[in-house]
Backbone as JSON Lines, residues from 0, in Angstrom:
{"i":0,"aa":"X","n":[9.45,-4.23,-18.88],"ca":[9.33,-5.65,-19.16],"c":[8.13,-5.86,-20.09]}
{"i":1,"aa":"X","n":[8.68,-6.55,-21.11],"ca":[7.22,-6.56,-22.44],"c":[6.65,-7.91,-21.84]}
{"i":2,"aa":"X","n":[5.46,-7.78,-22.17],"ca":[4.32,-8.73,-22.01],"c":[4.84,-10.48,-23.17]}
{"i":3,"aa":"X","n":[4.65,-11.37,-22.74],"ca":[4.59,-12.26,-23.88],"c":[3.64,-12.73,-24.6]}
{"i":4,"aa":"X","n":[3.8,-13.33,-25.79],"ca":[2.9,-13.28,-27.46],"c":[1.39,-13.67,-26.55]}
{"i":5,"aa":"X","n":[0.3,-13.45,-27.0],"ca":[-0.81,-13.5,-26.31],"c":[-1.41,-13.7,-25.05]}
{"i":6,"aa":"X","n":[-0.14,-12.89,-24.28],"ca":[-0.14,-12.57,-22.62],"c":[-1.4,-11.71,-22.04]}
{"i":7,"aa":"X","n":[-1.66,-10.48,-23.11],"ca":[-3.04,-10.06,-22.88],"c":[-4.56,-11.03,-23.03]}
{"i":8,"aa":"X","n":[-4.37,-11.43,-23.83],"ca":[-5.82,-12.49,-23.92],"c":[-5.65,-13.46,-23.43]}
{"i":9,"aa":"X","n":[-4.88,-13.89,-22.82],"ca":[-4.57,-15.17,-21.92],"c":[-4.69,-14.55,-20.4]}
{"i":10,"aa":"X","n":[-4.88,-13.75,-19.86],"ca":[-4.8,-12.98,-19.13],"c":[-6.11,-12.3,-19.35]}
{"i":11,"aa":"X","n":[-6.76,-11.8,-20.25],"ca":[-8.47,-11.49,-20.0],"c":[-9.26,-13.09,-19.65]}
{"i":12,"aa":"X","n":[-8.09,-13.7,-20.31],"ca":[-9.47,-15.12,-20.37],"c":[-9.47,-15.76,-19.12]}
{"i":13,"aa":"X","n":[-7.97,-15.35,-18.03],"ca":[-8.24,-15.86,-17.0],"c":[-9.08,-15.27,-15.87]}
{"i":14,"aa":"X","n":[-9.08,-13.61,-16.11],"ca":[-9.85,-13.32,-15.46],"c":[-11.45,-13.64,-15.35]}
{"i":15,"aa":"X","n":[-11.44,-13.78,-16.74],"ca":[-12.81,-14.62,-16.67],"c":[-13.17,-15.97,-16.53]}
{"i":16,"aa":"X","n":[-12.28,-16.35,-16.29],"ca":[-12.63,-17.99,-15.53],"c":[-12.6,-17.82,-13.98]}
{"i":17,"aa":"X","n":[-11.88,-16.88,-13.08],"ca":[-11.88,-16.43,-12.06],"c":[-13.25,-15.87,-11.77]}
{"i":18,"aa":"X","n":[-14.1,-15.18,-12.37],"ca":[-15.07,-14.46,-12.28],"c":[-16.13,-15.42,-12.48]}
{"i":19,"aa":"X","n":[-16.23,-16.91,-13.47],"ca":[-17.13,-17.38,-13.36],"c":[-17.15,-18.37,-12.35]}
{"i":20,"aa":"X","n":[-15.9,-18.38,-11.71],"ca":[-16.1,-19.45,-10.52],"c":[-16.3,-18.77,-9.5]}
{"i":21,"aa":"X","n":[-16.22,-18.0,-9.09],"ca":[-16.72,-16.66,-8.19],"c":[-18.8,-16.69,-8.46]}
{"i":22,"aa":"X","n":[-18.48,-16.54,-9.3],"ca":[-20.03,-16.37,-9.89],"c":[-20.87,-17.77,-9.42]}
{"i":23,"aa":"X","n":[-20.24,-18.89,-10.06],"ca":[-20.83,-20.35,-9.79],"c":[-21.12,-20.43,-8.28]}
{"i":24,"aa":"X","n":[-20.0,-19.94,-7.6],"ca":[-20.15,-20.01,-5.58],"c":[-21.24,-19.35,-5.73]}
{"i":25,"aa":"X","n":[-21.03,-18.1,-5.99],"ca":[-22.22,-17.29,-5.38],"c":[-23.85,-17.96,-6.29]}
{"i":26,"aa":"X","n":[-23.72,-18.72,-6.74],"ca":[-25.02,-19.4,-7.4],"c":[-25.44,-20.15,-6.63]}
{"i":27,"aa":"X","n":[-24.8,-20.8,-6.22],"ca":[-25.0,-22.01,-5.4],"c":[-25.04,-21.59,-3.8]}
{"i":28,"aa":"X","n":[-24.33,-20.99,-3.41],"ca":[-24.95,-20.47,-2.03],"c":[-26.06,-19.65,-1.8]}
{"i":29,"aa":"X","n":[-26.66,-19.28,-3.4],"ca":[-28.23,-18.34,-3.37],"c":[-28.96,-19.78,-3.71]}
{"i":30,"aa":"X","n":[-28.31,-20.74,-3.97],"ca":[-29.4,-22.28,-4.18],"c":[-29.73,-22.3,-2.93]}
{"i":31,"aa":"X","n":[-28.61,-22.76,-2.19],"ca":[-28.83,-23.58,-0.95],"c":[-29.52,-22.86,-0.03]}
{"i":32,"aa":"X","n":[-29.46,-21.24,-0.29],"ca":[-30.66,-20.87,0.88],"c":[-31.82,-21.03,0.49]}
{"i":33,"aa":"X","n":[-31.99,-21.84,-0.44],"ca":[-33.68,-21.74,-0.57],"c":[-34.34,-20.51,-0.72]}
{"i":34,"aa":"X","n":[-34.42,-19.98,-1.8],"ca":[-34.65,-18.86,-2.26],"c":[-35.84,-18.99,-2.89]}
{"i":35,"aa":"X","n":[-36.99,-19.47,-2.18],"ca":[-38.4,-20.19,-2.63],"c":[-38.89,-20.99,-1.81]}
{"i":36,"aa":"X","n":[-40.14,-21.04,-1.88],"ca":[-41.58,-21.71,-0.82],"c":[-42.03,-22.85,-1.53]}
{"i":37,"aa":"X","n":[-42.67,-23.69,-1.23],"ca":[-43.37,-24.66,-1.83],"c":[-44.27,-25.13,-0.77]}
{"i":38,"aa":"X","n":[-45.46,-23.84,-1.16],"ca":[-46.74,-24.59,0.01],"c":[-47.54,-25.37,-0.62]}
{"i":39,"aa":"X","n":[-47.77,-25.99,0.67],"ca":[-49.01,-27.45,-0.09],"c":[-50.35,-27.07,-0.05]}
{"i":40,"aa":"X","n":[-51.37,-27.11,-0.35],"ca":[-52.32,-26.56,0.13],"c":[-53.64,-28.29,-0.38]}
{"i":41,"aa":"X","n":[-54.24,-28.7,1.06],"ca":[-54.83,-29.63,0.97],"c":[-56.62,-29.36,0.78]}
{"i":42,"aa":"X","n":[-56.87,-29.84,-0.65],"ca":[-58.46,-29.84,-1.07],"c":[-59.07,-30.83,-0.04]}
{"i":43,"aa":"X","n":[-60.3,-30.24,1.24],"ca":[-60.45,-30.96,1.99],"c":[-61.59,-31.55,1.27]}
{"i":44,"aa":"X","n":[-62.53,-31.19,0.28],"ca":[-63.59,-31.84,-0.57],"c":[-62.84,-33.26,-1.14]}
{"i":45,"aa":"X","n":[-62.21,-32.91,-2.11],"ca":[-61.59,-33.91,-2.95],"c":[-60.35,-34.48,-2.25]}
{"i":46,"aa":"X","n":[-59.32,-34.09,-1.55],"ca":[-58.34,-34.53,-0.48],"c":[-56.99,-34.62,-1.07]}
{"i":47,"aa":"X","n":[-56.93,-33.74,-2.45],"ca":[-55.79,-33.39,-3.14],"c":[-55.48,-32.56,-2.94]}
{"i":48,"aa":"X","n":[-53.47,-32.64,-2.49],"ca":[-53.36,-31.7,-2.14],"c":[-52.5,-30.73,-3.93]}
{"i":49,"aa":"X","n":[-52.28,-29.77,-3.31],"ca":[-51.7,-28.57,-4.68],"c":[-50.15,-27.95,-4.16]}
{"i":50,"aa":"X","n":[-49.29,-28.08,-5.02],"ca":[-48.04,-27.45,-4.37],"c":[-47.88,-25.89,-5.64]}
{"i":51,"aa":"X","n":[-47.22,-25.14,-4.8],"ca":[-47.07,-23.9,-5.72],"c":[-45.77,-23.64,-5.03]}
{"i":52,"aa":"X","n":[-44.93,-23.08,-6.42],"ca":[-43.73,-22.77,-6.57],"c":[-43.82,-21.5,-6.35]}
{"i":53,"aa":"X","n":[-43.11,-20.93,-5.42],"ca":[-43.03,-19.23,-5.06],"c":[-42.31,-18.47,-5.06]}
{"i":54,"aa":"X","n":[-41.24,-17.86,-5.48],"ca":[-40.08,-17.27,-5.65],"c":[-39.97,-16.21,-4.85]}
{"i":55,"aa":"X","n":[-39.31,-16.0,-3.05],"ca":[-38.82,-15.58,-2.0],"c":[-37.75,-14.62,-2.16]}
{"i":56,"aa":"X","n":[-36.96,-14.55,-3.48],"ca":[-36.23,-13.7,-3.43],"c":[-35.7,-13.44,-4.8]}
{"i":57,"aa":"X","n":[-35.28,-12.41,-4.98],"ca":[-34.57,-12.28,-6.32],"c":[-32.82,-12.43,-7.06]}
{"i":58,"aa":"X","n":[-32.97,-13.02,-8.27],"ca":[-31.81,-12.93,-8.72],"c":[-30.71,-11.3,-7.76]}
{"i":59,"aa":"X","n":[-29.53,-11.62,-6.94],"ca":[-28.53,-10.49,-7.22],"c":[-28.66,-9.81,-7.96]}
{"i":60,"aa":"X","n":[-28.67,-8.85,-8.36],"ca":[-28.2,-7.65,-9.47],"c":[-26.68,-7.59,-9.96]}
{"i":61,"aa":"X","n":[-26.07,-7.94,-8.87],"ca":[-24.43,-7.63,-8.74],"c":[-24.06,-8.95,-9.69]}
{"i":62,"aa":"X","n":[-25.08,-9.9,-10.64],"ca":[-24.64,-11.27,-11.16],"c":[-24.34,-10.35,-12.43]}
{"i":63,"aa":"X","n":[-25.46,-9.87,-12.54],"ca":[-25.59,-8.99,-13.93],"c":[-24.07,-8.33,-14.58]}
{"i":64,"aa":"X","n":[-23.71,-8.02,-13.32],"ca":[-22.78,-7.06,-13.86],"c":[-21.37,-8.11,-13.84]}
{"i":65,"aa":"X","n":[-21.19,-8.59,-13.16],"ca":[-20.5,-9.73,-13.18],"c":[-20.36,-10.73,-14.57]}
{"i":66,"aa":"X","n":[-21.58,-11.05,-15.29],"ca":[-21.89,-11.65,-16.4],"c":[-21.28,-10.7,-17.69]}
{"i":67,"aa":"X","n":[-21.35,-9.51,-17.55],"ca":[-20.91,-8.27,-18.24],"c":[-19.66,-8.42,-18.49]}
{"i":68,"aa":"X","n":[-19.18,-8.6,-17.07],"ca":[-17.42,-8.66,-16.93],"c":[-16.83,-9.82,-17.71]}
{"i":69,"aa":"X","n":[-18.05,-10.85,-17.48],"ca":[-17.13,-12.36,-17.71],"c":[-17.19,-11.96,-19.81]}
{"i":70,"aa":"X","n":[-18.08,-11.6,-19.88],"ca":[-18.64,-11.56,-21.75],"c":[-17.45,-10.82,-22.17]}
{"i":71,"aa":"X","n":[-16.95,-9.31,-21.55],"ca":[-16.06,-8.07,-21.85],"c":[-14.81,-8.7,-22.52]}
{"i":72,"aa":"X","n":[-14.62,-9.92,-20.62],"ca":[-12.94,-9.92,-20.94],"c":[-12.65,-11.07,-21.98]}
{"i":73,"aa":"X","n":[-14.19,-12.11,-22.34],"ca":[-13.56,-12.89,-23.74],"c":[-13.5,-12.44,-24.74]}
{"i":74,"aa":"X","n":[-14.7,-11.14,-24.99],"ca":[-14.68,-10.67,-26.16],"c":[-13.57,-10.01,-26.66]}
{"i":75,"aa":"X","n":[-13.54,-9.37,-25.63],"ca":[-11.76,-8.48,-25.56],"c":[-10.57,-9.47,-26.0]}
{"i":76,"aa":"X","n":[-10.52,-10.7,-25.25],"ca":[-9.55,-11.33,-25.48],"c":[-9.49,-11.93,-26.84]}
{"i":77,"aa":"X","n":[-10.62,-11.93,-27.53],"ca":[-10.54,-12.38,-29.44],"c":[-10.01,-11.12,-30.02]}
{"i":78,"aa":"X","n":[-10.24,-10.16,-29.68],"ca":[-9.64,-9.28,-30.21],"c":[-8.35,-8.57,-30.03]}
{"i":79,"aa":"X","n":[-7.75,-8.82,-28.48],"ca":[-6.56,-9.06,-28.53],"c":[-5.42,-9.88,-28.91]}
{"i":80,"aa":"X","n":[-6.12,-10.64,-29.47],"ca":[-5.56,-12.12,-30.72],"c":[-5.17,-11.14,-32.08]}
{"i":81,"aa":"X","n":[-6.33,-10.98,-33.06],"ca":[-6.23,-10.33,-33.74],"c":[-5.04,-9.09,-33.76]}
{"i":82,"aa":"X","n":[-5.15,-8.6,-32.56],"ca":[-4.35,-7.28,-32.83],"c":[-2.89,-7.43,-32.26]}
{"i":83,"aa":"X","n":[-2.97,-8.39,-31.75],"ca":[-1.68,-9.08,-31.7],"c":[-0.91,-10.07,-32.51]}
{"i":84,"aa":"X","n":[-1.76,-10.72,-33.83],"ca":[-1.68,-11.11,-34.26],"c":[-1.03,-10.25,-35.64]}
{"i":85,"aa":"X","n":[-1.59,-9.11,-35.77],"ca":[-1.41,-8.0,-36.28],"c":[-0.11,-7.82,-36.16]}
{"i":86,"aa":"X","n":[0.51,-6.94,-35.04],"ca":[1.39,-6.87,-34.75],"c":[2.75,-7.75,-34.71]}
{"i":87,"aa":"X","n":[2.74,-8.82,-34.86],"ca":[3.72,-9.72,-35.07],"c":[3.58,-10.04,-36.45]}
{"i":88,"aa":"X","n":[2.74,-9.95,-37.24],"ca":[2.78,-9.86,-39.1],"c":[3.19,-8.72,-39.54]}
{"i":89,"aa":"X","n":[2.79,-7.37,-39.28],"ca":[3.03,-6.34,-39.73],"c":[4.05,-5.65,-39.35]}
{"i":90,"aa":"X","n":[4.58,-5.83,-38.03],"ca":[5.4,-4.94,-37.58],"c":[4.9,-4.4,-36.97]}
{"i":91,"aa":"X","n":[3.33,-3.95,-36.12],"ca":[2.89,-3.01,-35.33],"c":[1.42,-3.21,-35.7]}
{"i":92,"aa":"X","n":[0.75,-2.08,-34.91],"ca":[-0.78,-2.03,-35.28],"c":[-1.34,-1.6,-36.39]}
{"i":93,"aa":"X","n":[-2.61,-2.08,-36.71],"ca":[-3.37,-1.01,-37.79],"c":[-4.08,-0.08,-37.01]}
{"i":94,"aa":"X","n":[-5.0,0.01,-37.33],"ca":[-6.36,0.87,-36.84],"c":[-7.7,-0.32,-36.97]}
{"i":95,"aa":"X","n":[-8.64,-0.23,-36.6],"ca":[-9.71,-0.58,-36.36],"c":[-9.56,-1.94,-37.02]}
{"i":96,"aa":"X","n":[-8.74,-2.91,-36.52],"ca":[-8.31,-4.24,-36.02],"c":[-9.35,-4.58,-34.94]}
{"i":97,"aa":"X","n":[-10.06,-5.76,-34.96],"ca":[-10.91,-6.44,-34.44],"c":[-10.9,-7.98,-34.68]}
{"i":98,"aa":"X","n":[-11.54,-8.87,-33.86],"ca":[-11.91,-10.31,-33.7],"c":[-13.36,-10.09,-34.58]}
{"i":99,"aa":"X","n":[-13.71,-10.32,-36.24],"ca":[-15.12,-10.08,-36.87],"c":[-16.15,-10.99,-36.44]}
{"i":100,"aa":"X","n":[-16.97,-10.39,-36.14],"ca":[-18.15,-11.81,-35.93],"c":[-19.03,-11.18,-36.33]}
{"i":101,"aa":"X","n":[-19.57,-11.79,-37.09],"ca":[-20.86,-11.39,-38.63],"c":[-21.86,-12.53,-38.75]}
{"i":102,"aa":"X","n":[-23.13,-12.1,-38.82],"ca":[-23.83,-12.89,-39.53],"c":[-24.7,-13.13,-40.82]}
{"i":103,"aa":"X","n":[-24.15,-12.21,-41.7],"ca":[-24.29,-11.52,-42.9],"c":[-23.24,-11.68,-43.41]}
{"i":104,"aa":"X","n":[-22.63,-13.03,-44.42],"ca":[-21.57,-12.9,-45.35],"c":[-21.21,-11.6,-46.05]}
{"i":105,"aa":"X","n":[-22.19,-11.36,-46.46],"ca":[-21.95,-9.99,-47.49],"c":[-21.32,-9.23,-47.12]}
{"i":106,"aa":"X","n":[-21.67,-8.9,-45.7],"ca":[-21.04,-7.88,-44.92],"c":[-19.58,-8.45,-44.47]}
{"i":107,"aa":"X","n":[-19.7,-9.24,-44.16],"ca":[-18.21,-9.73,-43.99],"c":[-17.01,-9.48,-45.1]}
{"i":108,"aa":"X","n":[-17.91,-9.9,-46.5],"ca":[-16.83,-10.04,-47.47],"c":[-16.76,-8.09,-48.2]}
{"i":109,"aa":"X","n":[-17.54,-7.31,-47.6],"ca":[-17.75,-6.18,-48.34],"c":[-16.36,-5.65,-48.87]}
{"i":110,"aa":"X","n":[-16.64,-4.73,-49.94],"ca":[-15.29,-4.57,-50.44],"c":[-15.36,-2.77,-51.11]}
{"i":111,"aa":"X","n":[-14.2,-2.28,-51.0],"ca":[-14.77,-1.25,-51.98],"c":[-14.53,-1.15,-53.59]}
{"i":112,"aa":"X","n":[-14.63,-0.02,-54.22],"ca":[-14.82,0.03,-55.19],"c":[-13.59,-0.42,-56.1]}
{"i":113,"aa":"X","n":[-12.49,0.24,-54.81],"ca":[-11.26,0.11,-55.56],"c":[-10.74,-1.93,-55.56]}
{"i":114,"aa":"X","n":[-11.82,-2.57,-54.73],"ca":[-11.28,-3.87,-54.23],"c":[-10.7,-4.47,-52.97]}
{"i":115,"aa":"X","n":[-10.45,-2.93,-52.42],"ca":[-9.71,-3.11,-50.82],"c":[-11.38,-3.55,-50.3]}
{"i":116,"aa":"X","n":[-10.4,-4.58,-49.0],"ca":[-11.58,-4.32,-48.16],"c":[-12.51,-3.25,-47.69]}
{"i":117,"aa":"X","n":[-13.77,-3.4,-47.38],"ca":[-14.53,-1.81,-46.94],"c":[-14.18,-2.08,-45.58]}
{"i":118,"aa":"X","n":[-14.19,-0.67,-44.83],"ca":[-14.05,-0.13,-43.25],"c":[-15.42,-0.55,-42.75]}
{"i":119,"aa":"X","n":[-14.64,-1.42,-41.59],"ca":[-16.06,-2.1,-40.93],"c":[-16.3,-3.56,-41.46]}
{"i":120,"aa":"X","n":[-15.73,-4.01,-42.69],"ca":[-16.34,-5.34,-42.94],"c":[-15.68,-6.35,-42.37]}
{"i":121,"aa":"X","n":[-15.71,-7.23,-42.46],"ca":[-14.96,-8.68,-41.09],"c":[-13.35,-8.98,-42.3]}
{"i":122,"aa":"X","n":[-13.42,-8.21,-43.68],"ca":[-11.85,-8.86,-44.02],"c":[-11.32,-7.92,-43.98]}
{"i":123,"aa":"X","n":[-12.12,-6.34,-43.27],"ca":[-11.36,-5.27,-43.17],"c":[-9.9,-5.52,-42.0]}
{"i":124,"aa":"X","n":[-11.03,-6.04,-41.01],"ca":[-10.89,-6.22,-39.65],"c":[-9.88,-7.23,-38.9]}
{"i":125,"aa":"X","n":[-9.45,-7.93,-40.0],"ca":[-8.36,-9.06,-40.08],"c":[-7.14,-8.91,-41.05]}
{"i":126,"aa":"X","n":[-7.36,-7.29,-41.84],"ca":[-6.51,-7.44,-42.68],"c":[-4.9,-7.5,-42.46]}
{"i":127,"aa":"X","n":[-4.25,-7.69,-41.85],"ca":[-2.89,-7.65,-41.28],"c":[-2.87,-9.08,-41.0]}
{"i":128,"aa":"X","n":[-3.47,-10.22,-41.0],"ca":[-3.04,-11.5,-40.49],"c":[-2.84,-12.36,-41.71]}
{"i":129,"aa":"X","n":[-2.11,-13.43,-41.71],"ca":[-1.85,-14.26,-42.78],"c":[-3.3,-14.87,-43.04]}
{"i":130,"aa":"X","n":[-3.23,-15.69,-44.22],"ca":[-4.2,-16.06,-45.46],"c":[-4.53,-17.42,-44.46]}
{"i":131,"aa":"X","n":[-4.03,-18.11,-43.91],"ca":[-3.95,-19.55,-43.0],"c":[-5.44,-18.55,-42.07]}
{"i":132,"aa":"X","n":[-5.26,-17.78,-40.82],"ca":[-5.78,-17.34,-39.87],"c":[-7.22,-17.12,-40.82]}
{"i":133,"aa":"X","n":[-6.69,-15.75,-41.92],"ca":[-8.01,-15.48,-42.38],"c":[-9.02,-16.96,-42.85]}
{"i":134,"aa":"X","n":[-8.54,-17.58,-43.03],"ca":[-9.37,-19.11,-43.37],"c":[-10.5,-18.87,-42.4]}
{"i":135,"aa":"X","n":[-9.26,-19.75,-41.45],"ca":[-9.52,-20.0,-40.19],"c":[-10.97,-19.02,-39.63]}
{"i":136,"aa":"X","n":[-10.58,-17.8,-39.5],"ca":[-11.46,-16.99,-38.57],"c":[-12.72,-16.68,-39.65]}
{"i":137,"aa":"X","n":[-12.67,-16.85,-40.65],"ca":[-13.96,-17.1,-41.51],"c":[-14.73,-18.47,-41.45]}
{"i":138,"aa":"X","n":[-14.54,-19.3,-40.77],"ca":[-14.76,-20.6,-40.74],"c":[-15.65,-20.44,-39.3]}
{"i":139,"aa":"X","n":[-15.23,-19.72,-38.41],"ca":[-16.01,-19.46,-37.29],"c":[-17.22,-18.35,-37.15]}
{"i":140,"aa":"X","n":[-17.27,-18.27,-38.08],"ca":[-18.2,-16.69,-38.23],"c":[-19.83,-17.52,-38.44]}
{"i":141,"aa":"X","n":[-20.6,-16.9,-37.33],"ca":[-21.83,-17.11,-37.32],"c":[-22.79,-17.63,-38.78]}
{"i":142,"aa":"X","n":[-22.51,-16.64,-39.52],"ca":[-22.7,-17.45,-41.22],"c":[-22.33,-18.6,-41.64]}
{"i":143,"aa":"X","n":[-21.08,-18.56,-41.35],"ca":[-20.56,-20.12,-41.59],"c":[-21.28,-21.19,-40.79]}
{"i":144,"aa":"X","n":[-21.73,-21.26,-39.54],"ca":[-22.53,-22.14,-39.07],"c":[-23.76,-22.33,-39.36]}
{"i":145,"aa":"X","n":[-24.31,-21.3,-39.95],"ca":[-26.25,-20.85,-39.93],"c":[-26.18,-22.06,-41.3]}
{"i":146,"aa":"X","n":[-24.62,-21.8,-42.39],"ca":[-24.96,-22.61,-43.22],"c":[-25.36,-24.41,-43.26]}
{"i":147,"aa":"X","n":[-24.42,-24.88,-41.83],"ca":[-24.67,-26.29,-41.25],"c":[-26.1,-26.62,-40.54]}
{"i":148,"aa":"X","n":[-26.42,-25.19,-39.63],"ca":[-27.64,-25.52,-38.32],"c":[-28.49,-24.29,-39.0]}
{"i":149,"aa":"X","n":[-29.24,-24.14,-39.87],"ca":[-30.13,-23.28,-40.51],"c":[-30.89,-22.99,-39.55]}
{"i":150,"aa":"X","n":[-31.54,-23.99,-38.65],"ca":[-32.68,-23.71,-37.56],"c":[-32.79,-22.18,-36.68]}
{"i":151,"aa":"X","n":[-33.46,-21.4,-36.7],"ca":[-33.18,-19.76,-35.69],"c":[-33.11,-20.67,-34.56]}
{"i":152,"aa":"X","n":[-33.34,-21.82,-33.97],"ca":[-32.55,-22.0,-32.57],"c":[-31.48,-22.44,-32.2]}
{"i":153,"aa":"X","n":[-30.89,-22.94,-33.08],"ca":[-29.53,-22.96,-33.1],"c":[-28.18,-21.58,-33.07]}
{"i":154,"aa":"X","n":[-27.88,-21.44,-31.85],"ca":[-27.8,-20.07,-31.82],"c":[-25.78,-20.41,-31.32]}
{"i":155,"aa":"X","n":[-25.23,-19.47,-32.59],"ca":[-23.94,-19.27,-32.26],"c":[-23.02,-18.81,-30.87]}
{"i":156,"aa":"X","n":[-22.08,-19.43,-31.01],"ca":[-21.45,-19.22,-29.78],"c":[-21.18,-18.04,-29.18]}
{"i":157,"aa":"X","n":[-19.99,-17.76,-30.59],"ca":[-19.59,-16.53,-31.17],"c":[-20.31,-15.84,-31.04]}
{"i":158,"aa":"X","n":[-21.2,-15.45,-31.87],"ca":[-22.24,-14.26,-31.63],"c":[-23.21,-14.31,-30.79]}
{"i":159,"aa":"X","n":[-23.68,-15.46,-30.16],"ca":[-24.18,-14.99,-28.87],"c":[-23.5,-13.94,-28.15]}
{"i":160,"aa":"X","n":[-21.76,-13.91,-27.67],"ca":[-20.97,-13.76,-27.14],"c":[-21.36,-12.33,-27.3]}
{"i":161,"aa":"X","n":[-21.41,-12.01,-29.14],"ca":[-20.67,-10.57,-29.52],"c":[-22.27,-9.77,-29.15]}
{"i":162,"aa":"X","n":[-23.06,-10.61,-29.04],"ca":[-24.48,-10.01,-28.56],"c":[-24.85,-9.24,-27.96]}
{"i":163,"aa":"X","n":[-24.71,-10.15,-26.78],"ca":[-25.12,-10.24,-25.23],"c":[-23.34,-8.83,-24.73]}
{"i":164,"aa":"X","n":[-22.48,-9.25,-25.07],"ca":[-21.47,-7.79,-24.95],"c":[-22.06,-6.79,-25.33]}
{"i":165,"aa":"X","n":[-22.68,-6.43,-26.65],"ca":[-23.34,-4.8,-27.12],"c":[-24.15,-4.95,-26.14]}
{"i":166,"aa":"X","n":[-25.37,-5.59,-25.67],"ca":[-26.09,-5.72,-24.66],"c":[-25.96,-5.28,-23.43]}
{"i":167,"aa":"X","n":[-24.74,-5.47,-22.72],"ca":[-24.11,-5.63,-21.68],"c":[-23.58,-3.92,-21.33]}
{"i":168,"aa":"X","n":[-23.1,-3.41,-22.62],"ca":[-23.06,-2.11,-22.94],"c":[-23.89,-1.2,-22.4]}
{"i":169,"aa":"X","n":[-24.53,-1.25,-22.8],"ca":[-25.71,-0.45,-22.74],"c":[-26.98,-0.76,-21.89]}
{"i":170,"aa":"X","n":[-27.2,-1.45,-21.54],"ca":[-28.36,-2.03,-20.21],"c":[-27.62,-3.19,-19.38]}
{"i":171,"aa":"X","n":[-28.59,-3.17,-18.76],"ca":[-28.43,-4.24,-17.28],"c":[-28.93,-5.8,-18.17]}
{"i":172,"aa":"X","n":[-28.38,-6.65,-17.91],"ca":[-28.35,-7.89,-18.62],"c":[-29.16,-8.38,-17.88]}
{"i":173,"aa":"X","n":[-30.77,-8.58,-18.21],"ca":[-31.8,-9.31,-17.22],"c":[-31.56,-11.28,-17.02]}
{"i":174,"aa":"X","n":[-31.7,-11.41,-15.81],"ca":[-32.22,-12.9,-15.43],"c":[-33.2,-13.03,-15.07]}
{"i":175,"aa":"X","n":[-33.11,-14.31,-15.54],"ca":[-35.39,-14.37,-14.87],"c":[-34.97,-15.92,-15.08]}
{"i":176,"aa":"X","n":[-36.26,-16.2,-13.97],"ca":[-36.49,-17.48,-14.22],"c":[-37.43,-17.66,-14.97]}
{"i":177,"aa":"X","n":[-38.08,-19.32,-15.18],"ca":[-39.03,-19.98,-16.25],"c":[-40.25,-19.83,-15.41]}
{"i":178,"aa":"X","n":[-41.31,-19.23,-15.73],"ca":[-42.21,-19.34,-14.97],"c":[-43.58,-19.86,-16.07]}
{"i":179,"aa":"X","n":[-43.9,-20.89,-15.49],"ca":[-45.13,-21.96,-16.18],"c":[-46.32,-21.67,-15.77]}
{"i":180,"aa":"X","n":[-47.45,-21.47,-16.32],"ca":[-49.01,-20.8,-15.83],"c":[-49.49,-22.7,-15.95]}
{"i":181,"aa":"X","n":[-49.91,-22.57,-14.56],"ca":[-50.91,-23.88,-14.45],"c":[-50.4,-25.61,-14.26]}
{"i":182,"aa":"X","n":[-49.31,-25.01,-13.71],"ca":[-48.61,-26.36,-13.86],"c":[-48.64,-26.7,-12.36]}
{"i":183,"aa":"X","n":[-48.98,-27.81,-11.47],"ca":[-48.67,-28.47,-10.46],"c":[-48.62,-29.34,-10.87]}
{"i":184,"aa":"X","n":[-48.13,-30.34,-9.24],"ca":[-48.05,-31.58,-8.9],"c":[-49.08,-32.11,-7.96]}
{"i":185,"aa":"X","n":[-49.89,-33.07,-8.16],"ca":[-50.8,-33.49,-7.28],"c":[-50.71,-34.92,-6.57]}
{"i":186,"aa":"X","n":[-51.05,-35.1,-5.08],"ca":[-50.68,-36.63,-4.73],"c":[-51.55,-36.28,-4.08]}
């Protein structure tokens, strides 16, 4: 029994909505235990008191990897677009078919000598899909936005995504909280 037209990425993407609501519970039941102190401590000179924020326990580890999972199966699932997308234009697969996310036009548009796309560049990586898509998926490419939100904090979706996945790869994906030097509340 064959799968239907973007049954695989519709199917990574649900697993990852499954995984982040899984994830959200388990956030919120590490809220509600109070996973932190807030002692008061009363200046008997001056009669102010000082509260300090204390952190009782640590982020799960098991979120980490979880966060890994949720990044894998979208990233996966853009690229099971592509290569499915592939496949219903061409007649079958290419080779090193990918979802491009670039933040370096140049590199995107690289080409070789002969004019074909170069191996590895983002129109390599789409080459099997119609001229409509290629628009399209150049229109979403981290470059294309940097050109609207220039600011370095304005930070892509997309390539956050394709980031934090190489990331995810290869190390443990840290959480931390915000921690402020010198900040109370006094009454």
């Amino acid at each position: 029994m064959s799968a239907g037209v973007f049954e695989g990425a519709r199917t990574k993407i649900d697993r990852a909505r499954e995984q982040t609501q899984t994830l959200q519970a388990e956030f919120q039941t590490f809220i509600d235990s109070k996973p932190y102190a807030v002692p008061q401590i009363l200046d008997e000179k001056t009669r102010r008191k000082t509260a300090t924020y204390k952190i009782t326990e640590s982020f799960p580890l098991r979120w980490s990897a979880m966060i890994g999972e949720i990044l894998h199966d979208l990233r996966s699932a853009l690229d099971n677009t592509i290569y499915e997308m592939t496949c219903i234009e061409q007649g079958g697969p290419l080779k090193q078919t990918e979802f491009p996310v670039f933040d370096d036009e140049s590199e995107y548009d690289r080409m070789t000598k002969k004019g074909d796309p170069a191996p590895g560049s983002g129109v390599f990586k789409i080459r099997g899909i119609n001229n409509r898509a290629k628009a399209l998926f150049r229109l979403l490419q981290p470059f294309e936005f940097k050109k609207t939100y220039p600011s370095p904090n304005d930070q892509h979706i997309l390539g956050l995504l394709h980031e934090l996945n190489i990331v995810d790869k290869h190390r443990t994906i840290h959480l931390c909280r915000v921690r402020t030097k010198d900040f109370g509340l006094r009454s």
